[in-house]
C-alpha positions as CSV (number, residue, x, y, z in Angstrom):
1,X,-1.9,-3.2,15.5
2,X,0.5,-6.2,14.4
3,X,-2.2,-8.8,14.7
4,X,-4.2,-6.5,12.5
5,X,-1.6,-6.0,9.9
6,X,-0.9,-9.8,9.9
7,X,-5.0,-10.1,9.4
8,X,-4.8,-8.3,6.4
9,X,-2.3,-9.4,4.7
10,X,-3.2,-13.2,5.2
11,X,-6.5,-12.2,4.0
12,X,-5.0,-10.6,1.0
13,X,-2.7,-13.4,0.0
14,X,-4.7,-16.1,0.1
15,X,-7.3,-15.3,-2.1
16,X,-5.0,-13.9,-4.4
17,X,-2.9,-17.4,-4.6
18,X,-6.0,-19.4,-4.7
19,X,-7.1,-18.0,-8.3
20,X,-3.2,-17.2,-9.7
21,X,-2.7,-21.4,-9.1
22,X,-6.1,-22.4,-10.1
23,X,-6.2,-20.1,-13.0
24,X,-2.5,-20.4,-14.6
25,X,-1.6,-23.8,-14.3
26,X,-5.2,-25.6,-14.5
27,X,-6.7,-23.6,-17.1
28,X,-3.9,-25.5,-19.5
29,X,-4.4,-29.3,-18.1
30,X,-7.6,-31.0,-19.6
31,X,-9.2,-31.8,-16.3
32,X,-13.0,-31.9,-17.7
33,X,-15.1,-32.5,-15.0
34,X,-12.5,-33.1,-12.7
35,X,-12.1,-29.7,-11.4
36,X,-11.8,-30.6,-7.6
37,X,-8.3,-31.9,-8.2
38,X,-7.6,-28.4,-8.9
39,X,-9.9,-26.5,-6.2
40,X,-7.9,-29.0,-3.7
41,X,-4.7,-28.2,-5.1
42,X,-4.8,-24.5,-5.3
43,X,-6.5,-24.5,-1.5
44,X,-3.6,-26.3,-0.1
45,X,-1.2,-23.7,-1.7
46,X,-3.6,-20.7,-0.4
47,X,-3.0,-22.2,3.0
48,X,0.4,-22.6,2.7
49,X,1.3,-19.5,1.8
50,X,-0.9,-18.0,4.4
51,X,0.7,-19.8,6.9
52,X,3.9,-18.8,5.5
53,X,2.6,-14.9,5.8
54,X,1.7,-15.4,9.2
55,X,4.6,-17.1,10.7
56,X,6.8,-14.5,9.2
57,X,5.2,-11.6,9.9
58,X,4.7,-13.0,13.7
59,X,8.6,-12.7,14.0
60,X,10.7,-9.9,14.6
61,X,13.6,-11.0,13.2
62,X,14.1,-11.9,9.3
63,X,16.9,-12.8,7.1
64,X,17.4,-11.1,3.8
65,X,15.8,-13.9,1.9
66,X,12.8,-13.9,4.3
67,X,11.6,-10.3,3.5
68,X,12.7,-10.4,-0.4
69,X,10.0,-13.8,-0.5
70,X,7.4,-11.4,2.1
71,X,7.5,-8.1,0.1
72,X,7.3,-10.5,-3.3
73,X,4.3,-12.5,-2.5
74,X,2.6,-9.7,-0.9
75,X,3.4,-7.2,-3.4
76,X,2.6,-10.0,-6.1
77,X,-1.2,-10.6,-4.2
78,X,-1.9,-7.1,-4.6
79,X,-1.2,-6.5,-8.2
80,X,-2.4,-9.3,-9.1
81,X,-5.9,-8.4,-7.1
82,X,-5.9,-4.6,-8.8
83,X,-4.8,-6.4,-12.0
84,X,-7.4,-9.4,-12.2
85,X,-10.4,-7.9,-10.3
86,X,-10.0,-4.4,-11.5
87,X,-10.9,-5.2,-15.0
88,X,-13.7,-6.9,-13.8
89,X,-15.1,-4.0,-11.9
90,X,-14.4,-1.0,-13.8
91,X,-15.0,-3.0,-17.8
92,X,-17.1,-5.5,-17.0
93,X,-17.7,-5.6,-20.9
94,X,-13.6,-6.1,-21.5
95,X,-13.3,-9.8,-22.5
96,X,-9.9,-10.2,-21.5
97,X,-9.7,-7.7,-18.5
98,X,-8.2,-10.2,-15.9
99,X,-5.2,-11.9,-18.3
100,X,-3.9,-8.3,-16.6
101,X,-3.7,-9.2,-13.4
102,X,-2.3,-13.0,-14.2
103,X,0.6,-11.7,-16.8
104,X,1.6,-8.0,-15.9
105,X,0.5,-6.6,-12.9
106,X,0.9,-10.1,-10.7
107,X,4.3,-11.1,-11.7
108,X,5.4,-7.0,-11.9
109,X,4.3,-6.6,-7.9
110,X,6.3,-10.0,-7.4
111,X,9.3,-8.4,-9.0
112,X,9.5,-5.1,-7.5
113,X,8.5,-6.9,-3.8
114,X,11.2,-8.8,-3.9
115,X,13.1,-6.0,-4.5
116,X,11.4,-3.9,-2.0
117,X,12.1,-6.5,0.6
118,X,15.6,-6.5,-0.2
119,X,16.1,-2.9,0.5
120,X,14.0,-3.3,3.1
């Protein structure tokens, strides 16, 4: 049942990072045509933060900061799924559906994970 919850929530976090870093940061830089500077960039932060999702949630015991950064960045992956890909699904006609999920719901489920994982 562990392994399973680990499963999940790796595969919630990393997709989740990917786009927030490839979206926020490089939609600003004028890359032009070189866009795998930032495919490679935002894939090495996916991995790292899936990594840091498994290792942490492999070990029983956590520190205080450990679960405040675990409930933020999963909390943070999943509204900033609902907030990005939501749009997309249910008003595919909304022009500016996913700016939702990158500067409401995302940094909102970050917030109130950290929390969470403080009380936690």
């Amino acid at each position: 049942m562990k392994l399973v919850a680990r499963i999940l929530a790796v595969l919630l976090v990393v997709p989740a990072t990917f786009y927030f870093v490839y979206w926020v940061p490089f939609s600003i830089l004028p890359l032009g045509s070189n866009r795998l500077i930032a495919f490679g960039l935002s894939m090495s932060c996916a991995i790292g933060v899936g990594w840091y999702v498994w290792r942490t949630l492999e070990s029983d015991h956590a520190s205080v900061i450990v679960t405040m950064l675990l409930g933020a960045v999963l909390l943070g992956a999943v509204g900033f799924n609902a907030g990005f890909f939501g749009p997309l699904i249910f008003g595919p006609g909304a022009n500016q559906g996913p700016l939702l999920g990158l500067f409401i719901t995302g940094p909102l489920g970050f917030m109130v994970g950290a929390i969470a994982g403080a009380v936690y």
